[in-house]
C-alpha positions in Angstrom: 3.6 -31.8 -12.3 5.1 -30.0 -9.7 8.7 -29.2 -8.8 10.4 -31.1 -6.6 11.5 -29.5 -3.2 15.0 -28.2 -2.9 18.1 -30.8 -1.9 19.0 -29.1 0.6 17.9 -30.6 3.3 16.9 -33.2 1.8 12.7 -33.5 1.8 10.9 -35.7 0.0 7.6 -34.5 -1.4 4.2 -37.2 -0.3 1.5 -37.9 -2.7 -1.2 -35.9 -2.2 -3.3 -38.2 -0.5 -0.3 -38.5 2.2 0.5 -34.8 2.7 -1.5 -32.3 4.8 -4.4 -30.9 3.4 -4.9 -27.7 2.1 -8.4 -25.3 2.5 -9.6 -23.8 -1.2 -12.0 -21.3 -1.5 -12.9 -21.4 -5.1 -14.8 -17.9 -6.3 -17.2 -17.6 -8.6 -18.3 -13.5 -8.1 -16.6 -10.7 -6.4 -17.4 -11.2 -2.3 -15.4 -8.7 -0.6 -16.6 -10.1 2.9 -15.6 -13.6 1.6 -12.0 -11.6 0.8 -11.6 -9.8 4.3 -9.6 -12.6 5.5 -7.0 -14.2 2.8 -4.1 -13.5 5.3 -4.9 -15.4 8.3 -6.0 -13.2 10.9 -5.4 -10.1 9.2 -8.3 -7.5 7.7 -8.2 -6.5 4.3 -10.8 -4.6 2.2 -11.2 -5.9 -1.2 -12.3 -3.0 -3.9 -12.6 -4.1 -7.9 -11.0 -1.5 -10.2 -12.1 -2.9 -13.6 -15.4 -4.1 -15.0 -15.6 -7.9 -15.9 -16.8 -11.0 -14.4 -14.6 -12.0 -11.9 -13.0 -15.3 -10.4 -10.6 -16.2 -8.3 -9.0 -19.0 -5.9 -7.9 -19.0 -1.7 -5.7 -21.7 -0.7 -4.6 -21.9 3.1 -2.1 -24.6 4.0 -1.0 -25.2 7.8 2.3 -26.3 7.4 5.4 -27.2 9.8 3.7 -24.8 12.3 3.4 -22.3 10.0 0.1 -20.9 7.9 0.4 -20.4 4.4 -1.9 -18.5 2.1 -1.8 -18.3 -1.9 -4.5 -16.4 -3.8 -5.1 -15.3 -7.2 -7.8 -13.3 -9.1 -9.6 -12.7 -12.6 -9.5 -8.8 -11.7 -7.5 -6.0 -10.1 -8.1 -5.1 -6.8 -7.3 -2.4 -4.4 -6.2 -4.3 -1.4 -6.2 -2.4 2.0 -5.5 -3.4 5.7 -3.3 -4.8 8.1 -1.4 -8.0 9.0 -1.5 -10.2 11.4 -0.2 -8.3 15.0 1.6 -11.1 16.5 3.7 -12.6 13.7 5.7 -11.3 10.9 4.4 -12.1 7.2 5.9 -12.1 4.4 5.0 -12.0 1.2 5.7 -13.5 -2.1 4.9 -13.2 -5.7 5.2 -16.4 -7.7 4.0 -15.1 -10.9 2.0 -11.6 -12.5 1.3 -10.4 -16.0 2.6 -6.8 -14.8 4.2 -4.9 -12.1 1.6 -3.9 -9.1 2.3 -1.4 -6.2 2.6 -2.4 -2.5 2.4 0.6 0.0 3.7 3.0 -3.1 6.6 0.7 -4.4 6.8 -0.8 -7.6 6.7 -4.7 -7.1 7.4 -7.7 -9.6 6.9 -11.5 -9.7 9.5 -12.7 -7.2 9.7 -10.3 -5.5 9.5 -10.9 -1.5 7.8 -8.6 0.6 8.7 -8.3 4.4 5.7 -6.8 7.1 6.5 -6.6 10.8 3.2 -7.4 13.0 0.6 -5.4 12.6 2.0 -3.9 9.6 -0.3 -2.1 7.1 -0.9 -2.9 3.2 -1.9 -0.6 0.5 -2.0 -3.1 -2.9 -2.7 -2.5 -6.0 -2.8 -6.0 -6.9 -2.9 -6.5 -10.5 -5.2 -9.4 -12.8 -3.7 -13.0 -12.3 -1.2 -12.1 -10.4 0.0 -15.1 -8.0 0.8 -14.5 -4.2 1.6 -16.5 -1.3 2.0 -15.1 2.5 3.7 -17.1 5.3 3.1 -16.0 8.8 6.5 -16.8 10.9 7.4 -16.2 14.5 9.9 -13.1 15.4 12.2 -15.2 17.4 12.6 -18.3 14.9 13.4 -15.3 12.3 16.3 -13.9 15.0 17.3 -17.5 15.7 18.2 -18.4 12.3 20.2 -15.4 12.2 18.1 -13.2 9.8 19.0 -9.3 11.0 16.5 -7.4 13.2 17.1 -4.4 10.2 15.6 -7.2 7.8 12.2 -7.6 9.3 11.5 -4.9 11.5 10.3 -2.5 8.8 8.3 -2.7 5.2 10.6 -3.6 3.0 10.4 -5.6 -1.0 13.2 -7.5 -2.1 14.2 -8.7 -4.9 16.2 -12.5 -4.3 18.4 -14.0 -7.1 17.0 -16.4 -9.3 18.1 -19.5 -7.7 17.0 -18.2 -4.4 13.2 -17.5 -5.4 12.7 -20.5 -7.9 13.7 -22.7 -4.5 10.9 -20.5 -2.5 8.4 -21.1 -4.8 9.3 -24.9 -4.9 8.5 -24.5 -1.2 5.9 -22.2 -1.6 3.5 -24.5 -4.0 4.3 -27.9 -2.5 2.9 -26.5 0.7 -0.5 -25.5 -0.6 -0.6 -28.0 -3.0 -0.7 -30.7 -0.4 3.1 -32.2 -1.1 5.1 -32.0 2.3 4.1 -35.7 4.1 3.7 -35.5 8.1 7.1 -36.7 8.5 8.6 -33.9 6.6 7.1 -30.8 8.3 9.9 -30.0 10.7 12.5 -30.4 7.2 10.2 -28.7 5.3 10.1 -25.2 8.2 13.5 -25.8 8.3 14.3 -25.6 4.7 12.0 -22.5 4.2 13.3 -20.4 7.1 16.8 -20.7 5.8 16.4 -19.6 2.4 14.6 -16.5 3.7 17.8 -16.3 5.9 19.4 -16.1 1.9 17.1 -14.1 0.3 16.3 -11.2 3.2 20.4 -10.5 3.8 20.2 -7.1 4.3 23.8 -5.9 2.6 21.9 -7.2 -0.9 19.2 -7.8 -3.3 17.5 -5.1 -2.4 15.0 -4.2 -4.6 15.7 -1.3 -6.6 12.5 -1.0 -8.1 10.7 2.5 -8.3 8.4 4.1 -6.1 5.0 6.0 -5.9 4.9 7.1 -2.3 3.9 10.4 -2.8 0.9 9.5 -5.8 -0.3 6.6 -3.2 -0.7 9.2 -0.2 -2.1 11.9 -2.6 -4.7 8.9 -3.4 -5.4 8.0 -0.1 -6.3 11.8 0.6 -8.2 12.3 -2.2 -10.0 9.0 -0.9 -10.7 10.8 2.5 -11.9 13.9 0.7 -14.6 12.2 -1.2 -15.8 10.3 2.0 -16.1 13.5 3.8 -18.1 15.0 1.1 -20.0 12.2 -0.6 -19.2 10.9 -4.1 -22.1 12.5 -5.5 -21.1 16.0 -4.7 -17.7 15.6 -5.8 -15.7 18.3 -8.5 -12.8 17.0 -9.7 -11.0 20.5 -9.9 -12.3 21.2 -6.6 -11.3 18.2 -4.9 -7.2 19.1 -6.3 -7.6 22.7 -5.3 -8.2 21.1 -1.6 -5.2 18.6 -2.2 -3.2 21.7 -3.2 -2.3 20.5 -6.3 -2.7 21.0 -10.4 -5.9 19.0 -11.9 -3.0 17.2 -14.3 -1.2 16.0 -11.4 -3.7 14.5 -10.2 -5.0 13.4 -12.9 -1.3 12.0 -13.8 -0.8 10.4 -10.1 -4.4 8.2 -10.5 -3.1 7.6 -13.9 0.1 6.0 -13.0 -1.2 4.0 -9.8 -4.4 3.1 -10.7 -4.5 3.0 -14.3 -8.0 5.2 -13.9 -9.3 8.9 -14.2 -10.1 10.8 -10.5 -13.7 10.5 -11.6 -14.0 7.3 -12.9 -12.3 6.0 -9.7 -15.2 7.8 -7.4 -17.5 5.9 -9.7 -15.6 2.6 -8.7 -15.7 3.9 -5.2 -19.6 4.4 -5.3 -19.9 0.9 -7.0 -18.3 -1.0 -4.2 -19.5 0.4 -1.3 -23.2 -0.5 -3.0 -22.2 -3.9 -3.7 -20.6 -4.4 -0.3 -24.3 -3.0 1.1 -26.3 -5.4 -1.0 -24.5 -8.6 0.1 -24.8 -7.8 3.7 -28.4 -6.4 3.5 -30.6 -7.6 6.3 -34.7 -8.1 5.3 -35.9 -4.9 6.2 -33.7 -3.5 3.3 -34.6 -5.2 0.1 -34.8 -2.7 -2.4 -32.1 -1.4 -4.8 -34.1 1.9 -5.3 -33.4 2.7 -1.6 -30.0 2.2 -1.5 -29.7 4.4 -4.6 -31.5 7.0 -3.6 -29.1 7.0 -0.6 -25.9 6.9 -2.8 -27.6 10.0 -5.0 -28.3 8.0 -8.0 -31.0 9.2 -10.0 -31.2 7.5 -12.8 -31.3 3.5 -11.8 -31.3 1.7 -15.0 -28.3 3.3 -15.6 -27.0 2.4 -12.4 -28.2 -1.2 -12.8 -25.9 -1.5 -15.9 -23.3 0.2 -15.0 -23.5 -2.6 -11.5 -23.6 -5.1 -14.1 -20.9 -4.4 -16.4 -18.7 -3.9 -13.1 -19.3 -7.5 -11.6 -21.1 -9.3 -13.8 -24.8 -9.6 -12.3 -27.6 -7.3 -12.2 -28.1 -5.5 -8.4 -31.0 -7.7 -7.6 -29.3 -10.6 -8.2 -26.5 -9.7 -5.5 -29.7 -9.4 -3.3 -30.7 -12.7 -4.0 -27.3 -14.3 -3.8 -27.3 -12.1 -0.1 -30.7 -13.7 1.3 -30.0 -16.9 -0.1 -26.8 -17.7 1.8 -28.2 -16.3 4.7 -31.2 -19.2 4.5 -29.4 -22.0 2.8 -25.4 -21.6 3.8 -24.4 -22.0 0.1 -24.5 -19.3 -2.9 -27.2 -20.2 -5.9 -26.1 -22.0 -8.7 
């Protein structure tokens, strides 16, 4: 059962035939495309990190004026992109099984995390980890008196305990269906002030530690092996270009990704194929091809390697790919 909402003000929760409705998106396979969007009207790129099969739920709620997204998934994911550019978000993490990294700094469950507009997200976003994002208006932040300094930058902090237990009260009776129509004013109301708590600038800041420096020398090493292509990649090459020691960077992908340099260009390699095979049109319907393009000689290999990533052979993203595009649904 679910938490009732906070006394003060006082909101009553609605059955959930009475309150709003939320969207789900239930997910049965990895879809990047199907990912690009769990913010509203933001972009992020959706990479898998680990092999496994993988699941995972969206949940959008329009709430009180205000859109509300929670997500959770089987797998880590490198999340990339950037918010919304006419509203601040900020996010929130009800619950994780360990510590991820937004934009190079160490985050926790319950921790909040502030992004102007337009502001850009670099997530390692661990397994089961549970999030929620609510889009909010500039001015109704100001009007409530939260500081300029608390949302006009990046920023993760850490509220006490009473303060996030009453956002996530907020936070799942929203996208679980629970605020009735006559409570949505109550219910913005309610959620804008403890922000207004939690975002004080003069505390709670989070005091976790940070990986700025191993995220940017990740992102470079990234650009590196797009420039070069993945199957012409050295390992000691590509750090002599970053001007640093092999072990370092061997140390940095260690710490914020939890993978080798060359077992992350094989990750790399994997998702951009997958991400070509569900948006292949009918004039490209063989796996071989696309190999041969990514430099992959040996295709059974390939083709279990695919497998053991996501959880279905290569043809059978195909398949999946041409059948949407004819019936509007996945196969069973």
């Amino acid at each position: 059962m679910s938490p009732p909402l906070l006394k003060r003000p006082p909101i009553s929760t609605a059955p959930p035939s009475a309150g709003i409705p939320s969207r789900r998106i239930a997910l049965a396979v990895f879809d990047p495309d199907l990912l690009t969007e769990a913010v509203r009207d933001a972009g992020f790129e959706h990479r898998q990190l680990h092999p496994g099969p993988f699941e995972g739920e969206l949940v959008r709620a329009e709430v009180g004026g205000l859109t509300i997204d929670r997500g959770s998934y089987s797998q880590t994911l490198l999340v990339r992109g950037g918010f919304a550019s006419t509203r601040v978000t900020i996010g929130f993490l009800l619950s994780d099984r360990e510590p991820g990294c937004i934009n190079g700094i160490r985050s926790r469950a319950h921790d909040l995390v502030v992004f102007p507009e337009g502001g850009e997200l670099d997530y390692v976003l661990p397994a089961a980890t549970e999030w929620c994002a609510v889009q909010l208006d500039r001015d109704a932040l100001l009007a409530a008196g939260i500081p300029e300094e608390s949302i006009g930058r990046m920023s993760v902090v850490s509220p006490r305990a009473g303060q996030h237990a009453r956002l996530a009260q907020l936070m799942r009776a929203a996208v679980e269906g629970l605020v009735g129509s006559q409570e949505q004013r109550r219910f913005r109301d309610a959620l804008i002030e403890e922000l207004h708590q939690s975002l004080d600038p003069r505390r709670n800041q989070s005091r976790n530690p940070n990986f700025y420096e191993r995220a940017d020398l990740l992102r470079r090493f990234e650009r590196l092996v797009d420039e070069q292509g993945p199957e012409r990649c050295s390992i000691a090459e590509l750090a002599r270009s970053l001007g640093v020691a092999r072990r370092t960077l061997e140390l940095a992908f260690h710490d914020y990704l939890g993978l080798s340099p060359a077992r992350y260009i094989a990750v790399l390699r994997l998702n951009a194929m997958r991400r070509e095979l569900l948006r292949a049109s009918a004039d490209n319907l063989r796996v071989a091809d696309l190999a041969e393009r990514y430099g992959i000689a040996h295709l059974g290999r390939f083709a279990g390697e695919f497998r053991k990533m996501f959880g279905e052979h290569p043809r059978d993203t195909l398949q999946r790919r041409f059948h949407h595009a004819e019936t509007g649904v996945d196969p069973v």
